[in-house]
Residue frames relative to the residue before (quaternion, step in Angstrom):
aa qw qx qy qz dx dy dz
X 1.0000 0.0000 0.0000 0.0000 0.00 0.00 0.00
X 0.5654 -0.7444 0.3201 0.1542 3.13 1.21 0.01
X 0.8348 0.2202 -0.3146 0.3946 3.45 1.72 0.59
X 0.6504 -0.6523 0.3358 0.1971 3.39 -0.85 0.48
X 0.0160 0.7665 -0.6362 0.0865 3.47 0.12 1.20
X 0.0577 -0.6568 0.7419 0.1214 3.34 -1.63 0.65
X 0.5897 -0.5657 0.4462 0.3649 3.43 -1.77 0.64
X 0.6330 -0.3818 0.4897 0.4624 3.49 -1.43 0.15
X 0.0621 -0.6664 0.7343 0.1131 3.85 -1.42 0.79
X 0.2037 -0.7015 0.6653 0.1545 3.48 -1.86 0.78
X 0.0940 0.7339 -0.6565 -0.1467 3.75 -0.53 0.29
X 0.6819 -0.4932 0.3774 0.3864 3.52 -1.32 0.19
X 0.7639 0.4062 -0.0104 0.5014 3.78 0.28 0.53
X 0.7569 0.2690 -0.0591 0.5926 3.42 1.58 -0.64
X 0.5962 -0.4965 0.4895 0.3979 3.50 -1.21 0.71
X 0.6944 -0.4417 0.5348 0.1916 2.63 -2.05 0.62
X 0.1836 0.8063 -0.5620 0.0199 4.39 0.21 0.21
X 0.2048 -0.7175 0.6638 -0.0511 2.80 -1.76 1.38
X 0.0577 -0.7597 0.6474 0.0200 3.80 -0.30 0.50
X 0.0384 0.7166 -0.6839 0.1315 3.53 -1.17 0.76
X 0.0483 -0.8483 0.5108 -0.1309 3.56 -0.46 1.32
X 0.0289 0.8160 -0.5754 -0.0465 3.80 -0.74 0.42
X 0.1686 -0.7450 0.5872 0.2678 3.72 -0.58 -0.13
X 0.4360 -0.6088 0.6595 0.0659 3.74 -1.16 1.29
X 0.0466 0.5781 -0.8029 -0.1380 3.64 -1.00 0.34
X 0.5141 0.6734 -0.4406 0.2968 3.45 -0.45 1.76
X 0.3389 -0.6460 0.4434 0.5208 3.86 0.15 0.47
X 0.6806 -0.5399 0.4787 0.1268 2.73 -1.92 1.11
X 0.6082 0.3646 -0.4045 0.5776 3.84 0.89 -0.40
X 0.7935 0.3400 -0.3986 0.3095 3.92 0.36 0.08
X 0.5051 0.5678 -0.4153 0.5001 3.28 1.63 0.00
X 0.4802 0.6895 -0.3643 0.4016 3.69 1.25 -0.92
X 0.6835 0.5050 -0.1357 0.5092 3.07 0.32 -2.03
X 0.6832 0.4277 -0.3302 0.4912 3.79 -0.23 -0.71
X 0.7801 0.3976 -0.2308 0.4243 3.44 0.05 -1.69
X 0.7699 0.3937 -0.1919 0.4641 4.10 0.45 -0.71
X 0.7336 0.3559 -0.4371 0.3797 3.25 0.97 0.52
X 0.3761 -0.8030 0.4582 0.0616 3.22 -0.03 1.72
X 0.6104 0.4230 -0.4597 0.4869 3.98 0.70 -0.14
X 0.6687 0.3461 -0.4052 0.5186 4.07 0.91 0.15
X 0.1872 0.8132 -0.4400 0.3317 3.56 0.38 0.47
X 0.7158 0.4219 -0.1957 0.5209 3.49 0.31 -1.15
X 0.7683 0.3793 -0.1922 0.4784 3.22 0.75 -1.23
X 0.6940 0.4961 -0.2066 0.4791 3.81 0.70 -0.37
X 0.7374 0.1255 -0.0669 0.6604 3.84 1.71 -0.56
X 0.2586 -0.8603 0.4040 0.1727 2.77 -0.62 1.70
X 0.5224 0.7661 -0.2484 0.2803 3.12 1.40 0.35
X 0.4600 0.6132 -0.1356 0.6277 2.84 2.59 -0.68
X 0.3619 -0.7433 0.5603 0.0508 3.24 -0.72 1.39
X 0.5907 -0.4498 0.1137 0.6602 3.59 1.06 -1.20
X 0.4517 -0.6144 0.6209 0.1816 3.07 -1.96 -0.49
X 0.2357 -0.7874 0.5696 -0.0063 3.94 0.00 1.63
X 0.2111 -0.5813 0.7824 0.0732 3.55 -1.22 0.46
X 0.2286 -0.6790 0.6930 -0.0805 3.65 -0.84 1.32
X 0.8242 -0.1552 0.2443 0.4868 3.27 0.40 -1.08
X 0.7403 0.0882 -0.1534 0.6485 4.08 -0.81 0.39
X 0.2242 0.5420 -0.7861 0.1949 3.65 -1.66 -0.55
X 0.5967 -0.3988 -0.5814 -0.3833 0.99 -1.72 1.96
X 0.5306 0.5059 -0.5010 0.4599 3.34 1.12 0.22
X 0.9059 -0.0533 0.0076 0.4201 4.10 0.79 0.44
X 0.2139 0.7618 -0.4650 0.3972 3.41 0.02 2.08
X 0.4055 -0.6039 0.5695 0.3827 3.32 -1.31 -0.52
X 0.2427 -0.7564 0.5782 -0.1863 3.15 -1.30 1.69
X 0.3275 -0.6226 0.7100 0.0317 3.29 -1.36 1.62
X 0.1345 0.6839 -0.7167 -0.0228 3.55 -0.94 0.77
X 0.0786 -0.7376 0.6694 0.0396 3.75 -1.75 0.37
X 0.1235 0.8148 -0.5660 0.0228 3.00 -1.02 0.67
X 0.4255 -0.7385 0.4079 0.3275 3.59 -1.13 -0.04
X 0.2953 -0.6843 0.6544 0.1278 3.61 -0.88 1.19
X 0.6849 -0.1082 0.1766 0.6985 3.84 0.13 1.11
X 0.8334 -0.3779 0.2832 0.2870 3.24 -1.24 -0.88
X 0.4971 0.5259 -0.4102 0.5550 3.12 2.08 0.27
X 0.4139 -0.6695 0.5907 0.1775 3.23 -1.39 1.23
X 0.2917 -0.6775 0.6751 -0.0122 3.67 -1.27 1.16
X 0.5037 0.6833 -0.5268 -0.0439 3.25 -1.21 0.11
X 0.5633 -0.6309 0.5294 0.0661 3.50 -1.86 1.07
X 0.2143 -0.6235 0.7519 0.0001 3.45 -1.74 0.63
X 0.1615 0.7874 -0.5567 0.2095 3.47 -0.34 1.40
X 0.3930 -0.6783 0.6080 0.1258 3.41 -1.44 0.57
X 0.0874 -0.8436 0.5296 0.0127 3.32 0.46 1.77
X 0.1068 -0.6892 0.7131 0.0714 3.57 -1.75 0.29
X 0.1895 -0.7787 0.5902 0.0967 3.67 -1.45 0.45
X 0.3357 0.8038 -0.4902 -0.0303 3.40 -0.22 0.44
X 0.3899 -0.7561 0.5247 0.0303 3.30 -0.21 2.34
X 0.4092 0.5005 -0.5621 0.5158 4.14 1.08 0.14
X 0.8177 0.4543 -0.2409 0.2588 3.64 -0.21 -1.61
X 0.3003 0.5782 -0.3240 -0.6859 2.50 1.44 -1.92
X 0.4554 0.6989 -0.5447 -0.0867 3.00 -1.82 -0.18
X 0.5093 -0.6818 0.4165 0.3198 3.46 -1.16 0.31
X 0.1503 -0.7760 0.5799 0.1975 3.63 -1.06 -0.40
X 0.2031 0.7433 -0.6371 -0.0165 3.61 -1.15 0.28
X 0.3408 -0.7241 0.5938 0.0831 3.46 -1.69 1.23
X 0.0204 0.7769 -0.5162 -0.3599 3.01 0.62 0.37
X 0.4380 -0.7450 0.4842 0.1368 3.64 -1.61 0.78
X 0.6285 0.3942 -0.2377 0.6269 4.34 1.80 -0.49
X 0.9140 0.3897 -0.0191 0.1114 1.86 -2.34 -0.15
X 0.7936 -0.2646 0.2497 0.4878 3.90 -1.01 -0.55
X 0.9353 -0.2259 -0.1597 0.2207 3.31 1.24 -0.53
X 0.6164 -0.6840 0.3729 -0.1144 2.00 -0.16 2.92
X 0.8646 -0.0810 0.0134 0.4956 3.64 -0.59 1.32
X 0.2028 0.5257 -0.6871 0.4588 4.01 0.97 0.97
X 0.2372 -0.5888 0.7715 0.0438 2.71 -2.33 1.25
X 0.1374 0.7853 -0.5974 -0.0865 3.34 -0.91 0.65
X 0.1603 -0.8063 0.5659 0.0625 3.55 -1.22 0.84
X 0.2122 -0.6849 0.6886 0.1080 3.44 -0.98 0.92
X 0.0387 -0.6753 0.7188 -0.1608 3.60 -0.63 1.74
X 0.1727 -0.6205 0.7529 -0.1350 3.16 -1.58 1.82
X 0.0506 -0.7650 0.6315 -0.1159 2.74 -0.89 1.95
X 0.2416 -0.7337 0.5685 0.2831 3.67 -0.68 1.03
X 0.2017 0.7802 -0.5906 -0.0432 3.13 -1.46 0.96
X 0.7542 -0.2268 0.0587 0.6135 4.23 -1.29 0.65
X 0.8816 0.2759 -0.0390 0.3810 3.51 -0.38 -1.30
X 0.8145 -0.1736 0.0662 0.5497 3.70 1.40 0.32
X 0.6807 -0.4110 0.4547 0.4012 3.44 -1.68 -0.73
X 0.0090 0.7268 -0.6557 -0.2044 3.49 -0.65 0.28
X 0.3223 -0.6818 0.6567 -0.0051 3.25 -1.09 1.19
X 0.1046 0.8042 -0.5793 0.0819 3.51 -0.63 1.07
X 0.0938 -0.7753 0.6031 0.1623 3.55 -0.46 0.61
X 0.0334 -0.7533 0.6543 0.0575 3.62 -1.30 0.41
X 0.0426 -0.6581 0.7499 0.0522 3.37 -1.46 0.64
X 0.1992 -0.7359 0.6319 -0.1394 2.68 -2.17 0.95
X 0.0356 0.8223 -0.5603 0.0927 3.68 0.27 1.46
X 0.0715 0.7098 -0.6626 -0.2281 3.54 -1.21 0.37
X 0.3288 -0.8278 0.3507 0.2892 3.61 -0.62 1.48
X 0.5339 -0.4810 0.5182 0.4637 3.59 -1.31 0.74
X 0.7757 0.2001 -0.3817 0.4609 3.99 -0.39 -0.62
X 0.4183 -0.7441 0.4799 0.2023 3.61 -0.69 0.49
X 0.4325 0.6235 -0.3096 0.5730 3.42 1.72 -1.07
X 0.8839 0.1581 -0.1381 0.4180 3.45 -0.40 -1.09
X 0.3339 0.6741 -0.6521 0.0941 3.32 0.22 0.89
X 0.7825 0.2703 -0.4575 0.3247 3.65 0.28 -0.35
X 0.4171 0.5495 -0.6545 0.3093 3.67 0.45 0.82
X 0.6178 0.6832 -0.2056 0.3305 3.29 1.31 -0.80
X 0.7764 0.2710 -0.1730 0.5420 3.03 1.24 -1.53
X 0.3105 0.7508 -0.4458 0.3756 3.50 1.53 0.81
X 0.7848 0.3460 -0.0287 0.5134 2.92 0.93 -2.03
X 0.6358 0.4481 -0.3498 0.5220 4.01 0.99 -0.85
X 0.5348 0.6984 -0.2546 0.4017 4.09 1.29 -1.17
X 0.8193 -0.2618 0.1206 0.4957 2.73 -0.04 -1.83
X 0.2999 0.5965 -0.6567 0.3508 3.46 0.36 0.84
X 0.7036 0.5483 -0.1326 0.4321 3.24 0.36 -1.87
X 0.8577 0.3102 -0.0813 0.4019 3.31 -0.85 -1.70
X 0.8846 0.2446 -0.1912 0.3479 3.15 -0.22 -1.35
X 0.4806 0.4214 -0.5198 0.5668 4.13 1.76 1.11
X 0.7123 0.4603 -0.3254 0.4182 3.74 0.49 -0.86
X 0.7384 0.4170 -0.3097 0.4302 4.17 0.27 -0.98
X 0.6466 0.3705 -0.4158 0.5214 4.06 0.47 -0.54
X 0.7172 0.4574 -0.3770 0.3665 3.66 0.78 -0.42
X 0.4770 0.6090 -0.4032 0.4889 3.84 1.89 -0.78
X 0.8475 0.3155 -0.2625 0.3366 3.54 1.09 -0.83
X 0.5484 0.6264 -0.3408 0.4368 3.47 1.06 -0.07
X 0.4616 0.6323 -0.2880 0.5516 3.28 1.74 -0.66
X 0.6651 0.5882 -0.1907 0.4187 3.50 0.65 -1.22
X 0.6651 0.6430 -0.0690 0.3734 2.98 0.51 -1.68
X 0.7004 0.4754 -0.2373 0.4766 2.89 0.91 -1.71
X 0.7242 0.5523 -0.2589 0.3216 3.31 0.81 -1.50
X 0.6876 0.5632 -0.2263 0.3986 3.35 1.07 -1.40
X 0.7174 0.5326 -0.1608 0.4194 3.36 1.07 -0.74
X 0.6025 0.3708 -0.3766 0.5981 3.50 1.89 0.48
X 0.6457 0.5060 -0.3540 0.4490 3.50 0.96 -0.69
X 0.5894 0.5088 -0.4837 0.3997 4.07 0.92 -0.75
């Protein structure tokens, strides 16, 4: 399928990081466009339950997102940004378990397409429990819900180019 997922690492002192990568054989202004507009989401991933505006929208606000892990429902409270200069995305996340995750959607042009890489970054508030955390936030969470946000993509972008 063509992307590159790595497990969640803990080191003593450092965030939890997750990196997930795919490559698009698609121009980059149509993978942009598609991928950063979070109010088509729901309809484009069937994994995505919905997508709430709280506040601003849409190049920079506070966002409800949901989705399904299998058949368990997830959902997040993030401080989203767009910047369609760089490209890339941003989220803070702002609840809950995870309270102060950074995630970044980096769009790298490269020969044979976009690589789309998403990364997160948590340092946990209890320090003890980080690898139950980076069990359940790691690899419950992330590493079922991002390779699938991108394969979903992928799939989509790669009939419409």
């Amino acid at each position: 399928m063509n992307f590159i997922a790595t497990m969640c690492v803990i080191e003593e002192g450092n965030p939890m990081h997750n990196s997930c990568s795919i490559l698009i054989d698609a121009p980059q202004e149509k993978v942009y466009a598609m991928t950063s507009d979070l109010t088509r989401w729901p309809a484009l991933l069937p994994h995505y339950r919905w997508v709430r505006w709280l506040e601003g929208g849409p190049d920079h606000g506070i966002v409800e997102m949901a989705a399904l892990r299998a058949a368990i429902p997830i959902s997040w409270t993030s401080e989203f940004r767009r910047d369609p200069v760089k490209p890339m995305l941003s989220f803070h996340h702002l609840k809950a378990f995870t309270k102060g995750m950074e995630v970044r959607w980096i769009y790298t042009q490269e020969e044979r397409g976009v690589r789309v890489t998403i990364e997160h970054d948590l340092y946990f508030r209890w320090p003890l429990l980080a690898p139950l955390g980076e069990a359940i936030i790691g690899g419950f969470m992330i590493d079922w819900v991002a390779p699938r946000t991108l394969a979903s993509f992928k799939k989509l972008l790669e009939v419409k180019s």
